[in-house]
ChimeraX commands (.cxc) that place a marker at each C-alpha (Angstrom):
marker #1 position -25.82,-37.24,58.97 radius 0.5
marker #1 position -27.81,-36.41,56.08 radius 0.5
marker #1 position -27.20,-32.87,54.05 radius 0.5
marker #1 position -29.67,-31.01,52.71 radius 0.5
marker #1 position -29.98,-29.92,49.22 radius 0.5
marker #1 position -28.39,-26.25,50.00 radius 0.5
marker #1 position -25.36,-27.73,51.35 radius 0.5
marker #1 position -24.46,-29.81,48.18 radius 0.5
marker #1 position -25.25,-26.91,45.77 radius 0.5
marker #1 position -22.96,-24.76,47.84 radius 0.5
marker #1 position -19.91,-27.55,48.23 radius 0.5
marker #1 position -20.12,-27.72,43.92 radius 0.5
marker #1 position -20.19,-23.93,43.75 radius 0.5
marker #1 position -17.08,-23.91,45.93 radius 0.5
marker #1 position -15.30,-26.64,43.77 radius 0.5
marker #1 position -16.11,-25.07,40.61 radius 0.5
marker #1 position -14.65,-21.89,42.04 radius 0.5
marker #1 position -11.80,-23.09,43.08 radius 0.5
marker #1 position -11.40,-25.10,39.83 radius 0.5
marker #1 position -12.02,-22.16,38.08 radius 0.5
marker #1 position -9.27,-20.16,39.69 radius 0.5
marker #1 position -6.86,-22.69,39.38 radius 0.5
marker #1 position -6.96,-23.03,35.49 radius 0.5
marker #1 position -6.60,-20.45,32.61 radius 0.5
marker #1 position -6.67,-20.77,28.80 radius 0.5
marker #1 position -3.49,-19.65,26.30 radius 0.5
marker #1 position -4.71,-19.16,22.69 radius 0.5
marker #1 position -2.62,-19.15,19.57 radius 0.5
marker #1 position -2.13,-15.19,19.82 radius 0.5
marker #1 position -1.35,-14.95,23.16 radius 0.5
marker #1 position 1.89,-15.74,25.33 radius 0.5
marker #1 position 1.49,-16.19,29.10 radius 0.5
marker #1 position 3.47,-15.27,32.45 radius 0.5
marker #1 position 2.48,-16.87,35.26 radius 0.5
marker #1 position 3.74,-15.08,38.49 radius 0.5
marker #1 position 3.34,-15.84,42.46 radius 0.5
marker #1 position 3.61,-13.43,45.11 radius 0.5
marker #1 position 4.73,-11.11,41.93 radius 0.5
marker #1 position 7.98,-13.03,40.93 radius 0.5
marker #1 position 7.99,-14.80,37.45 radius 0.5
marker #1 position 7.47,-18.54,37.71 radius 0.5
marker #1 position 6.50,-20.00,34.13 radius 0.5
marker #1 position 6.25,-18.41,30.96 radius 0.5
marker #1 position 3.11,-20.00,28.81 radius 0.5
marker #1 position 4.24,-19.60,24.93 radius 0.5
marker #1 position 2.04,-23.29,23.47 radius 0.5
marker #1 position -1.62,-22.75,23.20 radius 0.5
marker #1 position -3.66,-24.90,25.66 radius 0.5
marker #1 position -5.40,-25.13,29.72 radius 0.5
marker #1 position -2.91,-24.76,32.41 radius 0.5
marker #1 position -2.98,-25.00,35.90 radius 0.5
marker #1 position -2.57,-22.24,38.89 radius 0.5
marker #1 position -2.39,-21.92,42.44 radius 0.5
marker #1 position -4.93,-20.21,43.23 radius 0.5
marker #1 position -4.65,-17.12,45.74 radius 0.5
marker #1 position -1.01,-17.41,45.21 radius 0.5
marker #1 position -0.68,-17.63,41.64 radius 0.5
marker #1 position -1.81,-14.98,39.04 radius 0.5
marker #1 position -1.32,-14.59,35.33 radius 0.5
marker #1 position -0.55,-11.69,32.33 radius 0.5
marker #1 position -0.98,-12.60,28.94 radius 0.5
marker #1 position 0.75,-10.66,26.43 radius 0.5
marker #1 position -0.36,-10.44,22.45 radius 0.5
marker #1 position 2.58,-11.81,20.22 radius 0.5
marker #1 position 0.77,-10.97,16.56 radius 0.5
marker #1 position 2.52,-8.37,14.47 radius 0.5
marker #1 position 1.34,-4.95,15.57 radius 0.5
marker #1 position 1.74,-1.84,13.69 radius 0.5
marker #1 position 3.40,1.59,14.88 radius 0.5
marker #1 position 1.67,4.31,12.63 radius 0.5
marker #1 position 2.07,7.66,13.61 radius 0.5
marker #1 position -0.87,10.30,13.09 radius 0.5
marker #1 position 1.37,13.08,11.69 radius 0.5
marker #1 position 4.89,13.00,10.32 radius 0.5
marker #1 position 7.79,13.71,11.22 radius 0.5
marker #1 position 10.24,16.58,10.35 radius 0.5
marker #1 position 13.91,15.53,9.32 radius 0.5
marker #1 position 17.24,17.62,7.76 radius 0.5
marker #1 position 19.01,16.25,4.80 radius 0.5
marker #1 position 22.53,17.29,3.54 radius 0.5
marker #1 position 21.30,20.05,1.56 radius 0.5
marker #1 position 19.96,21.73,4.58 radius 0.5
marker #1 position 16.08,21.45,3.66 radius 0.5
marker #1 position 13.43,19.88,5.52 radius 0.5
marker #1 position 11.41,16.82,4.91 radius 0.5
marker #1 position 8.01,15.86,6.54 radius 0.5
marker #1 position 8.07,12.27,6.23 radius 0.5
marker #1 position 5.35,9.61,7.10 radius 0.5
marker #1 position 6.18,5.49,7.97 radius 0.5
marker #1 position 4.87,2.87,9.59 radius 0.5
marker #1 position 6.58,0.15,12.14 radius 0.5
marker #1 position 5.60,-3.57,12.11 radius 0.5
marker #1 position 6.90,-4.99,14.99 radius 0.5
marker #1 position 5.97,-8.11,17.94 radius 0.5
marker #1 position 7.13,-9.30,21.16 radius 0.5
marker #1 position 9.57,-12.65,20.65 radius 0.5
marker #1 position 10.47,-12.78,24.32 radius 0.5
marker #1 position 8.02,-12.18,26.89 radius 0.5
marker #1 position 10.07,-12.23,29.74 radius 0.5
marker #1 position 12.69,-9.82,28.57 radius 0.5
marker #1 position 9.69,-7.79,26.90 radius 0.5
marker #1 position 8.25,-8.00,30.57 radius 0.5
marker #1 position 11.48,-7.14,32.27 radius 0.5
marker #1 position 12.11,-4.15,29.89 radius 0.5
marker #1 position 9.38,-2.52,29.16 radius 0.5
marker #1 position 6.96,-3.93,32.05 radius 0.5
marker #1 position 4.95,-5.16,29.46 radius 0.5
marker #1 position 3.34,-2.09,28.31 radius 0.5
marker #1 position 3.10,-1.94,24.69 radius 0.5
marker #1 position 3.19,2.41,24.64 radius 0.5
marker #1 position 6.58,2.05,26.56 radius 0.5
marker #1 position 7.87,-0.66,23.61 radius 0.5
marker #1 position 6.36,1.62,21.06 radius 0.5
marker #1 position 7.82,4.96,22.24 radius 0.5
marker #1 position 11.46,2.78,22.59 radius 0.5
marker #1 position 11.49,1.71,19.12 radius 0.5
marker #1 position 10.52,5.05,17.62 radius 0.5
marker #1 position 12.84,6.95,19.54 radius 0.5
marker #1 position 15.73,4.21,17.93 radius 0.5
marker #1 position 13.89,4.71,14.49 radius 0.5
marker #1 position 14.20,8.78,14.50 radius 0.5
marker #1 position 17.59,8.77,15.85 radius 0.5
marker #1 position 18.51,6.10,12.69 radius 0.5
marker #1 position 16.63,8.73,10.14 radius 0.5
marker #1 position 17.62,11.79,11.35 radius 0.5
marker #1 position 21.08,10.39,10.89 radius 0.5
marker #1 position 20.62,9.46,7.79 radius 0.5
marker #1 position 18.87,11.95,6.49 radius 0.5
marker #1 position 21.74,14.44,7.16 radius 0.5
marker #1 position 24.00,11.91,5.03 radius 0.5
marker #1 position 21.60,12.48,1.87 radius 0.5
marker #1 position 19.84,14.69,-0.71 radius 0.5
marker #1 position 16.39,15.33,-1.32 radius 0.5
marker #1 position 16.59,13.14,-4.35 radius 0.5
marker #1 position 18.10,10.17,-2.33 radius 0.5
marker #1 position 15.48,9.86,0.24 radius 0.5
marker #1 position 12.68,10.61,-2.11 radius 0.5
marker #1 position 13.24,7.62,-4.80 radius 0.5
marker #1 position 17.40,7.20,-5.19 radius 0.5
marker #1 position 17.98,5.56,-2.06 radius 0.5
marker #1 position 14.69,5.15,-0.04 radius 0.5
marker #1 position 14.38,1.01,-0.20 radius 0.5
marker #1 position 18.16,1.01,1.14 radius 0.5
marker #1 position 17.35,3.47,3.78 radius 0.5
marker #1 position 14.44,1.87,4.89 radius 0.5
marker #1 position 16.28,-1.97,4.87 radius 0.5
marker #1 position 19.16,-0.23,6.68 radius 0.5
marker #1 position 16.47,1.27,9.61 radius 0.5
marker #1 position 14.97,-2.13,9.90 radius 0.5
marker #1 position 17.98,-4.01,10.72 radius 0.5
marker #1 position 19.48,-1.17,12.86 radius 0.5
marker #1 position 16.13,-0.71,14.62 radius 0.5
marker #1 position 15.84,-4.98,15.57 radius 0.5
marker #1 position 18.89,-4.60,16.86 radius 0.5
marker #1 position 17.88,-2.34,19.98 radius 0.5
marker #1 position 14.60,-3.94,19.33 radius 0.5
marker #1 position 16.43,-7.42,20.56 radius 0.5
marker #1 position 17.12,-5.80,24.16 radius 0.5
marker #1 position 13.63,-5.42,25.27 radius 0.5
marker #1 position 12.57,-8.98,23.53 radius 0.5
marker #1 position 10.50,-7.21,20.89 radius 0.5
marker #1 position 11.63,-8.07,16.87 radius 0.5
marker #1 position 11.27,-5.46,13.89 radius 0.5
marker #1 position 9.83,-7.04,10.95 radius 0.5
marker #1 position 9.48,-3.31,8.82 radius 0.5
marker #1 position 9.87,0.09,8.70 radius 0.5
marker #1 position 7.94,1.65,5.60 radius 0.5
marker #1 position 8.39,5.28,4.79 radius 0.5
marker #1 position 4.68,5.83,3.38 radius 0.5
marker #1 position 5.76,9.54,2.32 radius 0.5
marker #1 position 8.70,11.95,2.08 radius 0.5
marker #1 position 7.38,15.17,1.32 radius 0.5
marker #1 position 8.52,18.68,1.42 radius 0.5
marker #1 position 7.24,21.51,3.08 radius 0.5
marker #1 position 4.95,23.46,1.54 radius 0.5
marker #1 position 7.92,26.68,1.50 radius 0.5
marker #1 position 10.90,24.24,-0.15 radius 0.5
marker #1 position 8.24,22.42,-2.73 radius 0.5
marker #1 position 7.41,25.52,-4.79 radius 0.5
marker #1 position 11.02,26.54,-4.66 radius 0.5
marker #1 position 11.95,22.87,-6.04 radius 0.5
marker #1 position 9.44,22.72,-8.37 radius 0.5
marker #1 position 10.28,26.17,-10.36 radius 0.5
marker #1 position 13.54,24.47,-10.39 radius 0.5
marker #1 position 12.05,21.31,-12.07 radius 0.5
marker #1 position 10.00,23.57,-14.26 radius 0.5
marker #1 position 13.37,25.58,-15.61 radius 0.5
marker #1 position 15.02,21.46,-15.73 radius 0.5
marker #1 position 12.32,19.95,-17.67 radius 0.5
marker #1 position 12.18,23.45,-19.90 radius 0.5
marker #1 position 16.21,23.40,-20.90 radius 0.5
marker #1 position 15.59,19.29,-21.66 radius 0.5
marker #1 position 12.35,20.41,-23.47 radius 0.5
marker #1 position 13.90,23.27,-25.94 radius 0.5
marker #1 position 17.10,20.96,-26.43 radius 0.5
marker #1 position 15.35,18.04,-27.35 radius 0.5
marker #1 position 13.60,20.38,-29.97 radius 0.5
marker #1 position 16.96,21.74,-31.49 radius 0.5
marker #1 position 17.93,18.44,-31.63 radius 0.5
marker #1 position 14.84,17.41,-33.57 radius 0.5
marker #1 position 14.92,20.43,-35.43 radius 0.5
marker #1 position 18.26,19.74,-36.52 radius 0.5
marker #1 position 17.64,16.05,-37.74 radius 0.5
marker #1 position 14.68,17.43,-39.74 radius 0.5
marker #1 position 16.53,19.62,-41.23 radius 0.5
marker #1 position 19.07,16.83,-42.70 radius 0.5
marker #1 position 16.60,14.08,-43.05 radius 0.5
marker #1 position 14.31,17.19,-44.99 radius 0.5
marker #1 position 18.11,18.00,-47.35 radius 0.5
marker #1 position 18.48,14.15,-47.49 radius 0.5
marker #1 position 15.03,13.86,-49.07 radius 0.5
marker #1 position 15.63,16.99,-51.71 radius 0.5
marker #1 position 19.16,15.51,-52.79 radius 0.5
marker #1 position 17.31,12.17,-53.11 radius 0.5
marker #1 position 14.41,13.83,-55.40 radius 0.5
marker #1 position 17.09,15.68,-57.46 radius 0.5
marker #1 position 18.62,12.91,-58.29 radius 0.5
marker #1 position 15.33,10.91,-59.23 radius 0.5
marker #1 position 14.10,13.63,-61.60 radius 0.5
marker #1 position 17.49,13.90,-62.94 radius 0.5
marker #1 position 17.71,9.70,-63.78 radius 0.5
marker #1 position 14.32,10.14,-64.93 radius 0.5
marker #1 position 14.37,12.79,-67.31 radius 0.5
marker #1 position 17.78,11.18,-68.63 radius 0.5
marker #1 position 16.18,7.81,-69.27 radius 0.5
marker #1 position 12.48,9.84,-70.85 radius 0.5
marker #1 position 15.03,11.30,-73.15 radius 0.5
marker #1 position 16.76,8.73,-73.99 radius 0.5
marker #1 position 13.50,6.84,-74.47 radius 0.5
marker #1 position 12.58,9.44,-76.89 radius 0.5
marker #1 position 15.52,9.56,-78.59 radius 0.5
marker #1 position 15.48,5.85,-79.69 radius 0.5
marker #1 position 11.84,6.42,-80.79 radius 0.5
marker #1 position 12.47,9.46,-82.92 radius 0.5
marker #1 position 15.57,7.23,-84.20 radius 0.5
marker #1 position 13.15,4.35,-85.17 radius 0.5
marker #1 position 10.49,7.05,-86.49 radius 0.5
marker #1 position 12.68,8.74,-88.66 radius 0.5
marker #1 position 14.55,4.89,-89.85 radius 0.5
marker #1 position 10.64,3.96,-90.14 radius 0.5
marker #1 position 9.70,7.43,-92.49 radius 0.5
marker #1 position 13.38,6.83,-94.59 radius 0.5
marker #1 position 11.95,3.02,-95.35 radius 0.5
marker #1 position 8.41,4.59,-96.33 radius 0.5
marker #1 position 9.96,7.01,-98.79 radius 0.5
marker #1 position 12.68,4.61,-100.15 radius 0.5
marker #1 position 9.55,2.32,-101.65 radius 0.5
marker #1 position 7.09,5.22,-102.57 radius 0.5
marker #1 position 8.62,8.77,-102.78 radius 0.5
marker #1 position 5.70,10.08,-104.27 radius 0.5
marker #1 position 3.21,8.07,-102.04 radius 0.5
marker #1 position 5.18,9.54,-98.91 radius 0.5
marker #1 position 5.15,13.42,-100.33 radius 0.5
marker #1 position 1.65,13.01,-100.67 radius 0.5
marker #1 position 0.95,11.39,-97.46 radius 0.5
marker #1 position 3.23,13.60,-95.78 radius 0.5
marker #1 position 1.19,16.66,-97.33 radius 0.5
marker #1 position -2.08,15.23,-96.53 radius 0.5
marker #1 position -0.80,15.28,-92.62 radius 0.5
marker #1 position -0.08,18.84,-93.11 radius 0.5
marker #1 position -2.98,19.70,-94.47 radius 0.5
marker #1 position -4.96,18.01,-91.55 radius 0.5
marker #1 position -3.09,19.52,-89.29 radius 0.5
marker #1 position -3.09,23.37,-90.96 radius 0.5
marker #1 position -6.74,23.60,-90.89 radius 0.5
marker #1 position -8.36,21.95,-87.80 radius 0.5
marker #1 position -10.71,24.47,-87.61 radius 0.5
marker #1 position -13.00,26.96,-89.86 radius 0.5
marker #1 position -11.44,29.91,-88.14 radius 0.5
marker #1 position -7.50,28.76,-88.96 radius 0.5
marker #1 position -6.22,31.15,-91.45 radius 0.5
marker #1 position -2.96,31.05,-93.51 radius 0.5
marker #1 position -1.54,33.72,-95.93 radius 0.5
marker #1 position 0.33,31.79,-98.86 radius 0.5
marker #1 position 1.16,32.79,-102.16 radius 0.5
marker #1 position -1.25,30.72,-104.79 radius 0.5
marker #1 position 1.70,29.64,-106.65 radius 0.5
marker #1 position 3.37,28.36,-103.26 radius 0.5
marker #1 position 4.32,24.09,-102.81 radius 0.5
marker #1 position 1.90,23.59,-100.15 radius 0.5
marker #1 position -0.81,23.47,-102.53 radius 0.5
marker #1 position 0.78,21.14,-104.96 radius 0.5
marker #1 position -1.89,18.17,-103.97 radius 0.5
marker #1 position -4.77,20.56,-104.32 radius 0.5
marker #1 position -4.28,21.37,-107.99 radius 0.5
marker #1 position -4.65,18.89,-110.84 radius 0.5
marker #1 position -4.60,16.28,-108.97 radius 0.5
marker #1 position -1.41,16.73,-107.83 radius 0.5
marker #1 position 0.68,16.45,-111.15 radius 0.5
marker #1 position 4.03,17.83,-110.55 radius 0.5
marker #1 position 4.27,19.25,-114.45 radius 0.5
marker #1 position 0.63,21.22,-113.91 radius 0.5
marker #1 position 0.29,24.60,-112.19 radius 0.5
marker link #1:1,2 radius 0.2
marker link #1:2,3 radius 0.2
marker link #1:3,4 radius 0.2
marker link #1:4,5 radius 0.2
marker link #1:5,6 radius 0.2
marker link #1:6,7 radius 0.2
marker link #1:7,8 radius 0.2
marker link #1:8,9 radius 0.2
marker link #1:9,10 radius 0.2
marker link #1:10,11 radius 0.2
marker link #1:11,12 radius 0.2
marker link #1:12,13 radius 0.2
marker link #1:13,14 radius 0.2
marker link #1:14,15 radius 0.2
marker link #1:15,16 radius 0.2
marker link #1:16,17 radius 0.2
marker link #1:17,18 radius 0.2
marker link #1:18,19 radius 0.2
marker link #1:19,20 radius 0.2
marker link #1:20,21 radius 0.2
marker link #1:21,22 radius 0.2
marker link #1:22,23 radius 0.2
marker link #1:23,24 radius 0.2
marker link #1:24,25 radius 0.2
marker link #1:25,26 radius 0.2
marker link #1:26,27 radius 0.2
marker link #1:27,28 radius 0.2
marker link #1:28,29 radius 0.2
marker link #1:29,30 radius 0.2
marker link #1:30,31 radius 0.2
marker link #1:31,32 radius 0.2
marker link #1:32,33 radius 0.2
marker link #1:33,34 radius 0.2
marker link #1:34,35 radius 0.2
marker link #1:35,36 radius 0.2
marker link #1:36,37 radius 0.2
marker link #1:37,38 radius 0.2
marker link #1:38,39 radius 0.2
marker link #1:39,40 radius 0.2
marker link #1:40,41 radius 0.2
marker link #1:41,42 radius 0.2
marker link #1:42,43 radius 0.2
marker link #1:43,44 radius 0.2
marker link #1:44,45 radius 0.2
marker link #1:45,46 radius 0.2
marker link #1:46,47 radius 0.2
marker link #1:47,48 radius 0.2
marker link #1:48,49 radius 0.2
marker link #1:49,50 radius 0.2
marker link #1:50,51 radius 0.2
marker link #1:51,52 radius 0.2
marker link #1:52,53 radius 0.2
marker link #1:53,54 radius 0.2
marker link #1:54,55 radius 0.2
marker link #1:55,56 radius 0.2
marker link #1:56,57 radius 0.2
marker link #1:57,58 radius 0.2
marker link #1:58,59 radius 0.2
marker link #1:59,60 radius 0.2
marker link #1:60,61 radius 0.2
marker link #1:61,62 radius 0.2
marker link #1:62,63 radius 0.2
marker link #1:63,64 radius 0.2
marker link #1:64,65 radius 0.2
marker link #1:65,66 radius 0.2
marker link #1:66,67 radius 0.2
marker link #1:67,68 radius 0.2
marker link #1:68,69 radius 0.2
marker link #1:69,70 radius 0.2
marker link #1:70,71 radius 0.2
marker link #1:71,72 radius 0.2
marker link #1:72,73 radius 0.2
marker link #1:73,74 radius 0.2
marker link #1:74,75 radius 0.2
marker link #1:75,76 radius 0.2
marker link #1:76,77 radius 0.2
marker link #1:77,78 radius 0.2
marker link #1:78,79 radius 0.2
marker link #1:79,80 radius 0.2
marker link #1:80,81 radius 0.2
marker link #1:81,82 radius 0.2
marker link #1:82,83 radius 0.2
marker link #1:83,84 radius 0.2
marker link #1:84,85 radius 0.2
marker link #1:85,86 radius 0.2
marker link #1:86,87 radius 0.2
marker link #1:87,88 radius 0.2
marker link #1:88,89 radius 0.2
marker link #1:89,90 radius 0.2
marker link #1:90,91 radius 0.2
marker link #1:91,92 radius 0.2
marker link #1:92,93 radius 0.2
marker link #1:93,94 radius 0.2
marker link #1:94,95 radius 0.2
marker link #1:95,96 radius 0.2
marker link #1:96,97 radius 0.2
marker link #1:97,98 radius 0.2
marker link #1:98,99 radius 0.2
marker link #1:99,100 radius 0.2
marker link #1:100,101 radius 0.2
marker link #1:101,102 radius 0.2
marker link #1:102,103 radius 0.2
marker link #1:103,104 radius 0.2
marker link #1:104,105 radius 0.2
marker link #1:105,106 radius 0.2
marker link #1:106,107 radius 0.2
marker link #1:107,108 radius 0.2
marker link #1:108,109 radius 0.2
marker link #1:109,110 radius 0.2
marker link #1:110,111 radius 0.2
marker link #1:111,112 radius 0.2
marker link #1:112,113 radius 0.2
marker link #1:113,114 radius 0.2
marker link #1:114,115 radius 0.2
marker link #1:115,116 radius 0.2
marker link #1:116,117 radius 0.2
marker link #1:117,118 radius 0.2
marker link #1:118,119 radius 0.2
marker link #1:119,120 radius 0.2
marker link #1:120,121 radius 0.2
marker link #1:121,122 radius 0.2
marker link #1:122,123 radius 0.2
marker link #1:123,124 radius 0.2
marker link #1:124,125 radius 0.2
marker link #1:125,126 radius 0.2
marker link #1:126,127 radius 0.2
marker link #1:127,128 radius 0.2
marker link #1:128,129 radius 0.2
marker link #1:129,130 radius 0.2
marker link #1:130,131 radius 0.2
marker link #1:131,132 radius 0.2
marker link #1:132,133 radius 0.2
marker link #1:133,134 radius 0.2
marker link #1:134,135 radius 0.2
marker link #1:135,136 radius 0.2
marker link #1:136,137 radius 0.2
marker link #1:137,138 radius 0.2
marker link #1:138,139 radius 0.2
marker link #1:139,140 radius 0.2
marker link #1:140,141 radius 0.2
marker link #1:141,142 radius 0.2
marker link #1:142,143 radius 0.2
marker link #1:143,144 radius 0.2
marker link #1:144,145 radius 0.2
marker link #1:145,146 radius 0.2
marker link #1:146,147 radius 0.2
marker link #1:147,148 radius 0.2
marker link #1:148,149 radius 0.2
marker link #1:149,150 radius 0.2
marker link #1:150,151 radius 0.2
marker link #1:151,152 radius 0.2
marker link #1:152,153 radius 0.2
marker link #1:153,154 radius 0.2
marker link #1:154,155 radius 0.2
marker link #1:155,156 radius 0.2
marker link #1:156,157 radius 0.2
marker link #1:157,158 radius 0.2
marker link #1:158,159 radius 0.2
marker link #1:159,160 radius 0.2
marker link #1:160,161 radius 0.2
marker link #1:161,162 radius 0.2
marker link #1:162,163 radius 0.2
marker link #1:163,164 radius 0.2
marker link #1:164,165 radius 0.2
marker link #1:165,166 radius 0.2
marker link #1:166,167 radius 0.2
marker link #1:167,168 radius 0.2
marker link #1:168,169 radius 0.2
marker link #1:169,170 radius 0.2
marker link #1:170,171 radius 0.2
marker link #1:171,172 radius 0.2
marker link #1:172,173 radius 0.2
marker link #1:173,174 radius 0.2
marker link #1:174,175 radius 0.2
marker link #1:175,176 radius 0.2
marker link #1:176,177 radius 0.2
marker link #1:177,178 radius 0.2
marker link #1:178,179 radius 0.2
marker link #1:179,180 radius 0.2
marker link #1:180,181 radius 0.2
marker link #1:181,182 radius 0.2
marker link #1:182,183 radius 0.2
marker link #1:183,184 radius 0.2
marker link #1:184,185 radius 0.2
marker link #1:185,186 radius 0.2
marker link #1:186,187 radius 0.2
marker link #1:187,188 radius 0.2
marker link #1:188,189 radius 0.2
marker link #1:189,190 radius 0.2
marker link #1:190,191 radius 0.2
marker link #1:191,192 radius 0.2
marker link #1:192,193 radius 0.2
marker link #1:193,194 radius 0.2
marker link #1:194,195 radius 0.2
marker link #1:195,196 radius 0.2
marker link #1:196,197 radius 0.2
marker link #1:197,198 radius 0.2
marker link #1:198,199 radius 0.2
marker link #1:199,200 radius 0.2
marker link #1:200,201 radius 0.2
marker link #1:201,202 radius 0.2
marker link #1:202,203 radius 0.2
marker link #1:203,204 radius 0.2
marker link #1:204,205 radius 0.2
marker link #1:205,206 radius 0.2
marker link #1:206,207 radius 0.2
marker link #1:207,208 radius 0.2
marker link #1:208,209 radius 0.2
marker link #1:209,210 radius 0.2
marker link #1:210,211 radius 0.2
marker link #1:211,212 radius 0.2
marker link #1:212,213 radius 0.2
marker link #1:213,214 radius 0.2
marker link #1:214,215 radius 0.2
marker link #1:215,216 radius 0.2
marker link #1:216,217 radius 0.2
marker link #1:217,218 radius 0.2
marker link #1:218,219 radius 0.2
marker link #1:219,220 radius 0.2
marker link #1:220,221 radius 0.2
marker link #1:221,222 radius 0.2
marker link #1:222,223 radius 0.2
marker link #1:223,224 radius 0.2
marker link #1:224,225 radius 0.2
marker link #1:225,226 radius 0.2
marker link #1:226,227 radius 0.2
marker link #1:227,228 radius 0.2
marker link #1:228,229 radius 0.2
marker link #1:229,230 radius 0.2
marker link #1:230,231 radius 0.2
marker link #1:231,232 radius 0.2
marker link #1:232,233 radius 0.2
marker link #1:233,234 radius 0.2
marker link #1:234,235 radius 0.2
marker link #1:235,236 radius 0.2
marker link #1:236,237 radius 0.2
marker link #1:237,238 radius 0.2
marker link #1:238,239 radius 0.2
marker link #1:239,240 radius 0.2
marker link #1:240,241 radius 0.2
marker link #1:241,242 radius 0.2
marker link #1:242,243 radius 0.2
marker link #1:243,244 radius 0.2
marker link #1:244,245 radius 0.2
marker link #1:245,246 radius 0.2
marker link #1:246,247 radius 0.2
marker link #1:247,248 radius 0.2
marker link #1:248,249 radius 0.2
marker link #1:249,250 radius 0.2
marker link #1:250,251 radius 0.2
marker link #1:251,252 radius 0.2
marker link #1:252,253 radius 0.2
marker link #1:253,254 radius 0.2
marker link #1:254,255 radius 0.2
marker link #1:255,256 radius 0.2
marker link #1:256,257 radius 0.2
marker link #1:257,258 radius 0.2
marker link #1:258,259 radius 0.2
marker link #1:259,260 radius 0.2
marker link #1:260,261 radius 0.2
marker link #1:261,262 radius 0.2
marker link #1:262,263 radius 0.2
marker link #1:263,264 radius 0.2
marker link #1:264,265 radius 0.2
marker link #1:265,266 radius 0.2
marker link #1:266,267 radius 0.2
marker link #1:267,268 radius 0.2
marker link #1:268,269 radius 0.2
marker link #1:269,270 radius 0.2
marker link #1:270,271 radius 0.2
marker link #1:271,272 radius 0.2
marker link #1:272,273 radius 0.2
marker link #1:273,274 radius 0.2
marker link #1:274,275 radius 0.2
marker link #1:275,276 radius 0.2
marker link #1:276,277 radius 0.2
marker link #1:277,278 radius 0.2
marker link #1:278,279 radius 0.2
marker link #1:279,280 radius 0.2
marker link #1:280,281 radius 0.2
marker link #1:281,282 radius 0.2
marker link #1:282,283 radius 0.2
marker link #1:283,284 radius 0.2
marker link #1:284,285 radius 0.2
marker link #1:285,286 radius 0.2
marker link #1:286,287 radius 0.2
marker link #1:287,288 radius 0.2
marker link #1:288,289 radius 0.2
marker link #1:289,290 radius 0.2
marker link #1:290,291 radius 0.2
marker link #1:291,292 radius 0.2
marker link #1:292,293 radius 0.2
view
C-alpha cells in the first residue's frame, strides 16, 4: 500500500513533535529541574541537550548568575545615641542549590529576595542600636557590612541561595538630626580652628623674639668688630703721621696746614673770623718763614 505525499509530511511533523517535546536545552546561566507528575526527578546543573518524557515529564529552569537586591528607597534604622539613619545598600546574592532553593522558596526569586532582606534588616537594626552615628558612617561601616554578609549567608544557606555582598551605598541622616549635627561640627571645627591659631600665634611670637635676640646680637658683633676695625686703622694712621713727622717736621706742618686750608674753604661762601696775627695763617705769609710776621 502506497502513501501519499500528505501522509509522510504528517508522520515527520509528528516525529519532530514528539522529538521536540522530549528534549530541552540547559545553558551556562541556567540550572534545570526536571519534574514528572510534579515530583522532582533530576536536577540539570552542566550545560547541554537532555532528554524528557514527554506528557509526563516537564521542566523549570532557574537563573544561577549573581543578581542584585537594590532597594528603591532606604531604609530607616536607630543607633545608640537614639537618632535616626536613612540608609541605602545593595544585596548580591544567587541560588547554589536549586532544589533546596525550589523546596524553600518555590522558586520564586521575590519570595528569596523578601527572605534575605528581612535577615539583612533584622542584622542592621541590631547593629545599629550597638553604635554611634560616627561608627556606622565611616568608623566601623566595612566591619558592619563584612559582619551582615556572613550573618546574612548563613540563613541564606537554608533556602540554597549564597550571599556574596551587602554594600551600604549611603548612611545619611534625616534632614531634622543633619542640621543639628552639623552646627555641632561647625562649633568642633571652630574651637580646632581658633586653637590652632593661638597656637600659631604663640610660635610666632617666639620664633618673631628668637629673630630680634638673633639681630641684637649681630649688630652688637658687628659694630664691635667695625670698631675695632677702626681702631687698628686710626692706630696705623696716627703710627703712619708720627713716621711722616719724625723725617720732615716742617714738611708735615706744612702739609698738615695745606689740608686745613683745603678743607676751611671749600666754598666762596665759607667764612672764618681769625685774628691776622693768628697760626693758621703762618703758610700764607712770607712764604711761610717761622721768624717773619
Amino acid at each position: 500500500m502506497k502513501l501519499n505525499v500528505g501522509s509522510i509530511i504528517t508522520i515527520i511533523m509528528t516525529v519532530a513533535i514528539a522529538l521536540g517535546s522530549s528534549m530541552f536545552v540547559v545553558d551556562q546561566r541556567q540550572n534545570a529541574i526536571v519534574f514528572r507528575l510534579g515530583e522532582v526527578v533530576s536536577i540539570k546543573k552542566e550545560p547541554g541537550l537532555y532528554l524528557k518524557v514527554p506528557v509526563l515529564d516537564n521542566v523549570r529552569f532557574f537563573d544561577v548568575r549573581i543578581l542584585t537586591i537594590d532597594n528603591a528607597e532606604p531604609e530607616r534604622f536607630l543607633t545608640s545615641e537614639k537618632k535616626n539613619v536613612l540608609v541605602d545598600l545593595f544585596v548580591k546574592w544567587r541560588i547554589i542549590d536549586v532544589r533546596n532553593y525550589y523546596t524553600s522558596v518555590g522558586g520564586e526569586e521575590m519570595r528569596a529576595q523578601t527572605r534575605l532582606m528581612q535577615t539583612i534588616n533584622d542584622g542592621l537594626r541590631a547593629e545599629f542600636g550597638n553604635h554611634t552615628v560616627h561608627d556606622v558612617v565611616s568608623g566601623e561601616r566595612d566591619k558592619i557590612m563584612d559582619l551582615m554578609r556572613k550573618r546574612a549567608n548563613e540563613d541564606a544557606a537554608k533556602i540554597g541561595v549564597e550571599v556574596l555582598d551587602v554594600r551600604l551605598k549611603r548612611v545619611d541622616l534625616p534632614q531634622e538630626v543633619s542640621e543639628s549635627v552639623y552646627r555641632r561640627m561647625e562649633a568642633e571645627r571652630k574651637r580646632v580652628a581658633n586653637e590652632l591659631r593661638s597656637t600659631g600665634g604663640a610660635d610666632s611670637e617666639k620664633i618673631r623674639a628668637d629673630a630680634d635676640k638673633q639681630r641684637e646680637v649681630i649688630l652688637a658683633e658687628a659694630y664691635r668688630d667695625a670698631q675695632k676695625i677702626k681702631g687698628e686703622g686710626d692706630a696705623k694712621a696716627s703710627a703712619i703721621y708720627a713716621k711722616a713727622y719724625e723725617i720732615n717736621p716742617e714738611f708735615y706742618a706744612f702739609y698738615r696746614s695745606m689740608d686745613a686750608y683745603r678743607s676751611s674753604f671749600k666754598s666762596k661762601s665759607d667764612v672764618m673770623v681769625l685774628e691776622p696775627n693768628s697760626e693758621f695763617f703762618k703758610y700764607m705769609k712770607n712764604g711761610g718763614k717761622s721768624g717773619a710776621r
